[in-house]
C-alpha angles and dihedrals in degrees: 000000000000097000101025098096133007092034123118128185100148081182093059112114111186140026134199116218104206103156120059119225133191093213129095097208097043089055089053098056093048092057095036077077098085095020098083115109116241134177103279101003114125097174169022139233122195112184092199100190084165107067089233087146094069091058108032102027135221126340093229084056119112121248128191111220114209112222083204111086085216095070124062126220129284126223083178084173098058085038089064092047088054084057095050089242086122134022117296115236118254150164126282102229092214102050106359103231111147111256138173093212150015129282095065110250093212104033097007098227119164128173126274131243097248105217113238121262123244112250123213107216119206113196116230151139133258114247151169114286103190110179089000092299121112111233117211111251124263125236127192117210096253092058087043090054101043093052085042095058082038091051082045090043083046093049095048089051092058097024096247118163121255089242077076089061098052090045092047091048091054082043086063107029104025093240138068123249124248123305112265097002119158115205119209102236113259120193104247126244128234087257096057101044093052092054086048087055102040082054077054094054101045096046081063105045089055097049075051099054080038091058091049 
């Protein structure tokens, strides 16, 4: 209490908060310390260890001071940051002064744009986890043949060899299909031509990560 009111040192430059208070006025004293102007003098630093900030505001802010003993002062500024009608104040993390926005006022540190990472995609399908444990997809015959005549229909388009059918169809359904079987070409769905073409992709993606 020596030094928080009745003392003036216009030329004093920083102060160091190290008691918290619950007044306003008495927070402003302590701070009007190093606030007074002086030949020479550009600035002021409060060391608020305290955290009288938080509760009072900022020192730029603007207070009504009641003339009636019976009110107590106003910092309405700091009141509508309490409601979250107005920025709340917070800490540079470069340099921890208190601000109410980015860029910093003191260092003028904002945050940078982050690149994006590159993401690995692994191509899949969506199936059944039953006690936290995938199950492989089931597949009736019928399924089985019709992917099986649109893989042939597929393979007559481009001139593959029937040996691509057979690869593509253990591909989907983790087995080959019956020796010697002939399929009786199907037109393809939309379905089955996008999972051809993502096998494409990833074929060359590997012989990419291969290269390199």
């Amino acid at each position: 209490m020596v030094l928080t009111e009745g003392f003036d040192c216009p030329d004093m430059g920083c102060i160091i908060l190290a008691r918290p208070t619950k007044q306003m006025g008495l927070y402003r004293q302590m701070i009007g310390r190093v606030l007074r102007p002086a030949d020479g003098k550009a600035d002021a630093i409060i060391l608020d260890h305290s955290g009288a900030w938080k509760r009072h505001g900022l020192p730029e802010d603007h207070v009504e001071w009641p003339l009636d003993v019976d009110r107590r002062a106003e910092n309405k500024t700091h009141d509508k940051r309490q409601r979250g009608e107005t920025p709340k104040l917070g800490k540079c993390p470069a340099c921890e002064v208190v601000i109410t926005s980015l860029p910093c006022i003191h260092c003028g540190w904002q945050p940078q744009p982050r690149r994006g990472r590159d993401v690995d995609f692994r191509d899949g399908e969506l199936g059944l986890v039953t006690s936290g444990r995938a199950r492989a997809p089931e597949y009736d015959p019928t399924t089985r043949a019709d992917w099986h005549g649109q893989l042939a229909a597929i393979a007559n388009e481009r001139g593959y060899k029937p040996g691509w059918v057979a690869h593509k169809y253990k591909e989907k359904f983790g087995s080959f299909p019956a020796w010697g079987s002939a399929p009786e070409p199907v037109e393809p769905t939309p379905e089955v031509r996008s999972w051809v073409r993502s096998r494409q992709i990833a074929y060359a993606k590997a012989l990419e990560r291969g290269g390199a």
